[in-house]
C-alpha positions as CSV (number, residue, x, y, z in Angstrom):
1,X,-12.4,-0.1,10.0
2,X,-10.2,2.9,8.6
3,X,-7.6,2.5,6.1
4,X,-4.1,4.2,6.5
5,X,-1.3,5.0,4.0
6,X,2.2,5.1,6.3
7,X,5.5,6.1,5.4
8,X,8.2,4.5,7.2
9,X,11.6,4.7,7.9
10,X,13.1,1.5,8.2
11,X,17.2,0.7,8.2
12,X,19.5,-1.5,8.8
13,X,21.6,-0.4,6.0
14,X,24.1,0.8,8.0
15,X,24.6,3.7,10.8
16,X,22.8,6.6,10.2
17,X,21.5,5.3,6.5
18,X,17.7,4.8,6.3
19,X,15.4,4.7,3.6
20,X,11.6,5.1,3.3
21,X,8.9,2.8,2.3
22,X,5.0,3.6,1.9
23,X,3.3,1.0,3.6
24,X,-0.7,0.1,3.9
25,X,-2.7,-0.5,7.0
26,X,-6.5,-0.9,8.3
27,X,-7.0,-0.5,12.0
28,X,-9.6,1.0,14.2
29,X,-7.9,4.2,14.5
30,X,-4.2,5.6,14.1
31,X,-2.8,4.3,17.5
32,X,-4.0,0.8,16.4
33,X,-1.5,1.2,13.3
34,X,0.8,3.2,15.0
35,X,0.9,-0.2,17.3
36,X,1.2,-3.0,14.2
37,X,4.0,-0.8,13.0
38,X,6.2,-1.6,16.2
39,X,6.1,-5.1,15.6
40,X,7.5,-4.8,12.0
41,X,10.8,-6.0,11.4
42,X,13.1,-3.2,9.4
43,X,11.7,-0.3,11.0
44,X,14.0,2.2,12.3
45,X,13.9,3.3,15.9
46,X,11.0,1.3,16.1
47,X,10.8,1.6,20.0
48,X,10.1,5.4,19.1
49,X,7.5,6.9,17.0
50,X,10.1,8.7,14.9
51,X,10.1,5.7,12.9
52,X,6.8,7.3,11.5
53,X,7.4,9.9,8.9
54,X,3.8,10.3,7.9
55,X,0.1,9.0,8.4
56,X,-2.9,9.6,6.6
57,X,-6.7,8.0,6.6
58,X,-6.8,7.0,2.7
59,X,-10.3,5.1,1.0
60,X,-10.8,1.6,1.1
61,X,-9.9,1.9,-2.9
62,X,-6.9,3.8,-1.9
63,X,-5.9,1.0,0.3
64,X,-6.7,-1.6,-2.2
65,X,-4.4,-0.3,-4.9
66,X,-1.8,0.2,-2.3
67,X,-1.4,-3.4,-1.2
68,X,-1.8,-4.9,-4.8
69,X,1.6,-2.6,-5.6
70,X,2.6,-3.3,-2.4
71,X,2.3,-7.3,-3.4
72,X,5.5,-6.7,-6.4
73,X,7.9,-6.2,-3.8
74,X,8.2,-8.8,-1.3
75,X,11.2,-7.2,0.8
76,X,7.9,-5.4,2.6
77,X,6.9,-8.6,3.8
78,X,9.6,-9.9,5.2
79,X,9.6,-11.1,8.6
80,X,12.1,-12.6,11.4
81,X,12.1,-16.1,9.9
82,X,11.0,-15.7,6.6
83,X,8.4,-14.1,4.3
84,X,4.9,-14.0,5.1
85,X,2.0,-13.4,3.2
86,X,-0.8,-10.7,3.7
87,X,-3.1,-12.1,2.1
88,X,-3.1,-15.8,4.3
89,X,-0.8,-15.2,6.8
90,X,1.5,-18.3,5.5
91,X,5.2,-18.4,6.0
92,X,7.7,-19.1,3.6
93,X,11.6,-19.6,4.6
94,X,12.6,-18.9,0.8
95,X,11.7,-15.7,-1.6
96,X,10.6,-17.9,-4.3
97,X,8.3,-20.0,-2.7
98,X,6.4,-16.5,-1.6
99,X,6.3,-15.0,-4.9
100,X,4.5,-18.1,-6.1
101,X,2.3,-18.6,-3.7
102,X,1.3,-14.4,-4.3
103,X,1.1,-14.7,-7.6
104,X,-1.8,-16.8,-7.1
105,X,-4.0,-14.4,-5.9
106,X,-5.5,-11.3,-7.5
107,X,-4.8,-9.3,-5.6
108,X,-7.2,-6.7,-6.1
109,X,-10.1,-9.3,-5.2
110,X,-8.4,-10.1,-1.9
111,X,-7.8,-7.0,-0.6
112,X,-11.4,-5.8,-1.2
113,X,-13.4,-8.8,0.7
């Protein structure tokens, strides 16, 4: 398993207006990530690879402090019908209920088992 630090462009802020988001991945290789990242909601053009503004192989330590930052902002884990966590996969309709639930978890433990 490789680890991957991804910078995204993701939208829907209005025509033309994007922003960009680091975001945290382990796959098998880059095409493995490159494929997860086309099922995210947010992304812009994500039909295209242009949605991808950068990809790098990072350390499993990397990785790990990555997605416990990633954890204080849960506008990255929003998803079609909800919020959904990384950790368990659960859904939550409301943001509140998914901060809880996170804040549960320490998040560096998780991410390194």
């Amino acid at each position: 398993m490789q680890y991957f630090e991804v910078v995204l462009e993701n939208g829907h802020i209005g025509a033309g207006n994007s922003y960009e988001a680091k975001r945290y991945f382990k796959g098998s290789d880059m095409l493995s990530v490159i494929s997860k990242i086309r099922g995210l909601p947010r992304i812009k053009k994500r039909h295209t690879i242009e949605a991808v503004k950068e990809i790098r192989p990072i350390t499993k330590e990397e990785y790990v402090k990555g997605m416990a930052e990633a954890l204080k902002n849960p506008h990255l884990f929003r998803v079609w019908s909800g919020y959904r966590c990384p950790i368990c996969g659960k859904c939550f309709n409301d943001i509140l209920s998914f901060v809880r639930h996170v804040e549960k978890y320490d998040a560096a433990f998780v991410f390194t088992n």
